[in-house]
Backbone as CSV, one residue per row, in Angstrom:
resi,resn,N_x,N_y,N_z,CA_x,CA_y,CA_z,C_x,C_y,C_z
1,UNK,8.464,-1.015,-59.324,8.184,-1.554,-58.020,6.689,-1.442,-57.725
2,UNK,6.142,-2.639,-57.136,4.860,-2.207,-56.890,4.762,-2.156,-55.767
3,UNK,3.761,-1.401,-55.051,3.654,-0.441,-53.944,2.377,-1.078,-52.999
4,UNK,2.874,-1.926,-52.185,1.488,-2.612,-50.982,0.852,-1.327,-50.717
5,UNK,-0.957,-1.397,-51.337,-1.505,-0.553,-50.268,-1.665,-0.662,-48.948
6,UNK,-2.263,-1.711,-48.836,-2.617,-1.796,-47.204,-1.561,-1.774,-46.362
7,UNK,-0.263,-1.998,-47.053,1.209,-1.530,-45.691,0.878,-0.102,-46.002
8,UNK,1.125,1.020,-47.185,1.434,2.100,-47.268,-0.047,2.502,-45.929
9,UNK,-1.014,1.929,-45.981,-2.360,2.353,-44.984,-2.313,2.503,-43.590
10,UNK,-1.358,0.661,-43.524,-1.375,1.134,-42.298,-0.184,1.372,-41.239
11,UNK,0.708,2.041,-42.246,1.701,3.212,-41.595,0.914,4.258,-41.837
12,UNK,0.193,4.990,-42.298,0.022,5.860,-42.677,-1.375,6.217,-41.477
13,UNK,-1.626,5.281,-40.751,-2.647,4.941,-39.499,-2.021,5.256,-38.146
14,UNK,-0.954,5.313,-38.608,0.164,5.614,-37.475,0.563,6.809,-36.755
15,UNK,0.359,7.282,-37.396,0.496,9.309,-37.711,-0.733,9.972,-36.679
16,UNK,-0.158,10.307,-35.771,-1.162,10.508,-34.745,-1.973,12.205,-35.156
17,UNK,-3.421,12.357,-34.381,-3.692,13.224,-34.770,-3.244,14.431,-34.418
18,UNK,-3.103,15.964,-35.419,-2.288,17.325,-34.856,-0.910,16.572,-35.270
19,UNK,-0.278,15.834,-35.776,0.697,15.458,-36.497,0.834,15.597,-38.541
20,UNK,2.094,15.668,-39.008,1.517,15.428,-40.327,2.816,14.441,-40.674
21,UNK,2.952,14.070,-41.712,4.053,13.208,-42.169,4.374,13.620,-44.052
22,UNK,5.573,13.643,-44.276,5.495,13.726,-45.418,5.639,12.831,-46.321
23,UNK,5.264,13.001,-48.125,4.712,12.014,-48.785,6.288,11.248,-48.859
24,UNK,7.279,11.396,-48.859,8.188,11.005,-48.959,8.580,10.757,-47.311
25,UNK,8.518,10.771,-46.147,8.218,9.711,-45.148,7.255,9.081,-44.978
26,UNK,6.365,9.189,-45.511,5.151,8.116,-45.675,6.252,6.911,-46.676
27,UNK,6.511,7.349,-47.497,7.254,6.178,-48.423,8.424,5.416,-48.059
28,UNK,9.472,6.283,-47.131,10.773,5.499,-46.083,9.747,4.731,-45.051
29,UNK,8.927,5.007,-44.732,8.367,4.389,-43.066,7.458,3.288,-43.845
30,UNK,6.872,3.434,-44.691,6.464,1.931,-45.826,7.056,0.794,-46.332
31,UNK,9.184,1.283,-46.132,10.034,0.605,-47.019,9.901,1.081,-48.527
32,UNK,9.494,1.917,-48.772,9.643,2.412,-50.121,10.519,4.021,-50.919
33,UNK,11.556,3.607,-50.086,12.347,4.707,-50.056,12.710,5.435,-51.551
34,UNK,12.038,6.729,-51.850,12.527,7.548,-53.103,10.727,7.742,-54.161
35,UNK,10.249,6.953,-53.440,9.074,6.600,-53.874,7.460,7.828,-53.359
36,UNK,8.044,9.005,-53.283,6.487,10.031,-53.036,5.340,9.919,-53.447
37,UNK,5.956,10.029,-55.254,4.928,10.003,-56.198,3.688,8.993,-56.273
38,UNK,5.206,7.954,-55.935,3.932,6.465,-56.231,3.089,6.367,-54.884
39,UNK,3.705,7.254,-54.143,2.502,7.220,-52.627,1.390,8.207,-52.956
40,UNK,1.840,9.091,-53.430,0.961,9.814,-53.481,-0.359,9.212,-54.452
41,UNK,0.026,8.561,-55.350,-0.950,7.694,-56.113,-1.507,7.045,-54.944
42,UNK,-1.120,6.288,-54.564,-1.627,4.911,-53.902,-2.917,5.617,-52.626
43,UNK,-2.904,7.086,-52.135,-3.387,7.848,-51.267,-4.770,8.293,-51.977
44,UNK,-4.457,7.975,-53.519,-5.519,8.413,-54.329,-7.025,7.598,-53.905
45,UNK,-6.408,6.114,-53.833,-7.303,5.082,-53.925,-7.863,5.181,-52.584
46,UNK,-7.722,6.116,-51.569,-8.183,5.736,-50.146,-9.720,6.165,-49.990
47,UNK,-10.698,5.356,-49.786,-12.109,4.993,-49.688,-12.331,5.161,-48.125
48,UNK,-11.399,5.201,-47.443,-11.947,5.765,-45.641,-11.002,6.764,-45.237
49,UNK,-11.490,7.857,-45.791,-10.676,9.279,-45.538,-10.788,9.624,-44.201
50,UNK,-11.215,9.084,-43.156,-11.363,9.214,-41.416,-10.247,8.312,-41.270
51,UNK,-10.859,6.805,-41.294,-10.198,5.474,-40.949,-8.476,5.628,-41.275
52,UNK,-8.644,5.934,-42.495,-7.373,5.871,-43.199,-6.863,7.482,-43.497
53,UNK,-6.139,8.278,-42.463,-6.209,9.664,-42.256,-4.871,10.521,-44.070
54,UNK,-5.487,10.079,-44.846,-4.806,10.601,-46.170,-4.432,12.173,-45.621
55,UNK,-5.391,12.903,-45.438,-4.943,14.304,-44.932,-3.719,14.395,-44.245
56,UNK,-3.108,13.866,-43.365,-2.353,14.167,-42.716,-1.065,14.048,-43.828
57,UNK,-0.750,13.711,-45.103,-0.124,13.963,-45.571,0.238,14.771,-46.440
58,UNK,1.536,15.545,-46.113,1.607,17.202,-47.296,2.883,16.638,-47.675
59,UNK,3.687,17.948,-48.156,4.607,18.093,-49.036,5.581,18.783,-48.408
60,UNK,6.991,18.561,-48.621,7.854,18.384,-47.884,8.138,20.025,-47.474
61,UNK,7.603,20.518,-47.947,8.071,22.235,-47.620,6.177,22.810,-46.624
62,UNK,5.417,21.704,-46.834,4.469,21.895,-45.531,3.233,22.732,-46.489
63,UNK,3.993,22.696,-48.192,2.149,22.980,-48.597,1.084,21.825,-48.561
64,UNK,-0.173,21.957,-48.945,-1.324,20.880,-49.243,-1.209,20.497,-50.428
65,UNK,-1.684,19.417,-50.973,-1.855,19.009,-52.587,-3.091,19.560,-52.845
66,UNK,-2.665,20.122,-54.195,-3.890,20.871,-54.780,-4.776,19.741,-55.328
67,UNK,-4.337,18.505,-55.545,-4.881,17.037,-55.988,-5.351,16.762,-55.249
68,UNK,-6.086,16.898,-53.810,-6.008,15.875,-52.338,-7.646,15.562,-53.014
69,UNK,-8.272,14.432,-52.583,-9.063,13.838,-52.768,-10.429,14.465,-52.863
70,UNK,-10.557,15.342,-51.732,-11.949,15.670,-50.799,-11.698,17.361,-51.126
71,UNK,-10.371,17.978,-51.610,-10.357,19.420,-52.155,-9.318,19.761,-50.623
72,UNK,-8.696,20.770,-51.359,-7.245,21.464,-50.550,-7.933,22.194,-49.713
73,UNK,-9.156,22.708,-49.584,-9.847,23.394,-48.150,-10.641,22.287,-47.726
74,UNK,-10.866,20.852,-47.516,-11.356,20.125,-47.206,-9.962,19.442,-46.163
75,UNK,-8.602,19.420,-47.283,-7.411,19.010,-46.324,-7.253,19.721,-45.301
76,UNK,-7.188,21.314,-45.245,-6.810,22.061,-44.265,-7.508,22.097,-42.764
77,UNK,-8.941,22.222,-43.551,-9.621,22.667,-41.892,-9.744,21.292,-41.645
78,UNK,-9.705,19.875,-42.008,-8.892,18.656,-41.457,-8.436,19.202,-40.497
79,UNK,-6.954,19.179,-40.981,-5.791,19.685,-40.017,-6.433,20.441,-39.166
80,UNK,-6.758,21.440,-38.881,-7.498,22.340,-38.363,-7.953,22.149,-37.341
81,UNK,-9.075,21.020,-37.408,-9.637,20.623,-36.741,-8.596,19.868,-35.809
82,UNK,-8.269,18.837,-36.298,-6.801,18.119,-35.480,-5.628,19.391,-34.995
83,UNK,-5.790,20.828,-34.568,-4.870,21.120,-33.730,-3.637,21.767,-34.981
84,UNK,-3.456,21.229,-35.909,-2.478,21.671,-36.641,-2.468,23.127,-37.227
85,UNK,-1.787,23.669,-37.230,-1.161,24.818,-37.894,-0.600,25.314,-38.331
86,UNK,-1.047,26.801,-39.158,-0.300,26.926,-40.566,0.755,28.413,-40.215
87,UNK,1.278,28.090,-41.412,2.383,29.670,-41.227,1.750,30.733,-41.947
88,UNK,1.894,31.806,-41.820,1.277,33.071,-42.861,1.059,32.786,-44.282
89,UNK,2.084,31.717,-44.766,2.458,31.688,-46.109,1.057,30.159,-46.415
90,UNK,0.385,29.814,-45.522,-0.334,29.014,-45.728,0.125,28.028,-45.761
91,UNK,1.180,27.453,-45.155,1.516,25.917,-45.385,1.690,25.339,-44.039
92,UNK,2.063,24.161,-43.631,1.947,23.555,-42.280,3.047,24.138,-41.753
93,UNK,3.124,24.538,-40.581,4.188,24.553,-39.896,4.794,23.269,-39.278
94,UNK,5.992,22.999,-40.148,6.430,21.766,-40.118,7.579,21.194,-39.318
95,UNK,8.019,22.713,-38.425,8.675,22.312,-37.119,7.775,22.265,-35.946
96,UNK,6.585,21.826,-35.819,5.473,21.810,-33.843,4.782,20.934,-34.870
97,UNK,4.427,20.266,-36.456,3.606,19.106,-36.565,4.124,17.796,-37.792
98,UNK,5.071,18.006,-37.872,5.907,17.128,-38.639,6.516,16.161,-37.691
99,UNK,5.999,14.711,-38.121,7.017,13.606,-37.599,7.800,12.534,-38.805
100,UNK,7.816,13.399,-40.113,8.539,12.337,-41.077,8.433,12.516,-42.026
């Protein structure tokens, strides 16, 4: 299946800030249901890391990708900055900033 960037973009524009979404609701809310991986690729290619908020997406248990574009302490204090927060164990707290 091939995977529209600019739909996966701009759902992924959608995701308000102090929110996060996961890579596998990034992929149901795209129409690409079962499909993480290939999102997570497609997140690779993103050239406006503001415009196009890639950070806001983690992993379904609320860690960061150690892959993220800009570096996994570049994702966090992101978040950070946007209000979001983590649990002791370092991962998002994904019941007060998870919508998917």
């Amino acid at each position: 299946m091939k995977i529209d960037r600019e739909k996966v973009f701009e759902v992924l524009k959608t995701v308000p800030r102090g929110k996060v979404m996961t890579y596998g609701g990034l992929a149901a809310a795209a129409g690409y249901h079962g499909c993480a991986r290939a999102i997570g690729r497609v997140l690779h290619t993103n050239d406006k890391p503001i415009v196009v908020p890639c950070h806001r997406i983690v992993f379904s248990d609320g860690s960061l990708s150690t892959a993220f574009g800009f570096g996994e302490n570049v994702q966090r204090k992101w978040l950070e900055e946007e209000g979001v927060t983590f649990t002791p164990s370092g991962k998002v707290d994904m019941n007060r900033h998870n919508i998917g």
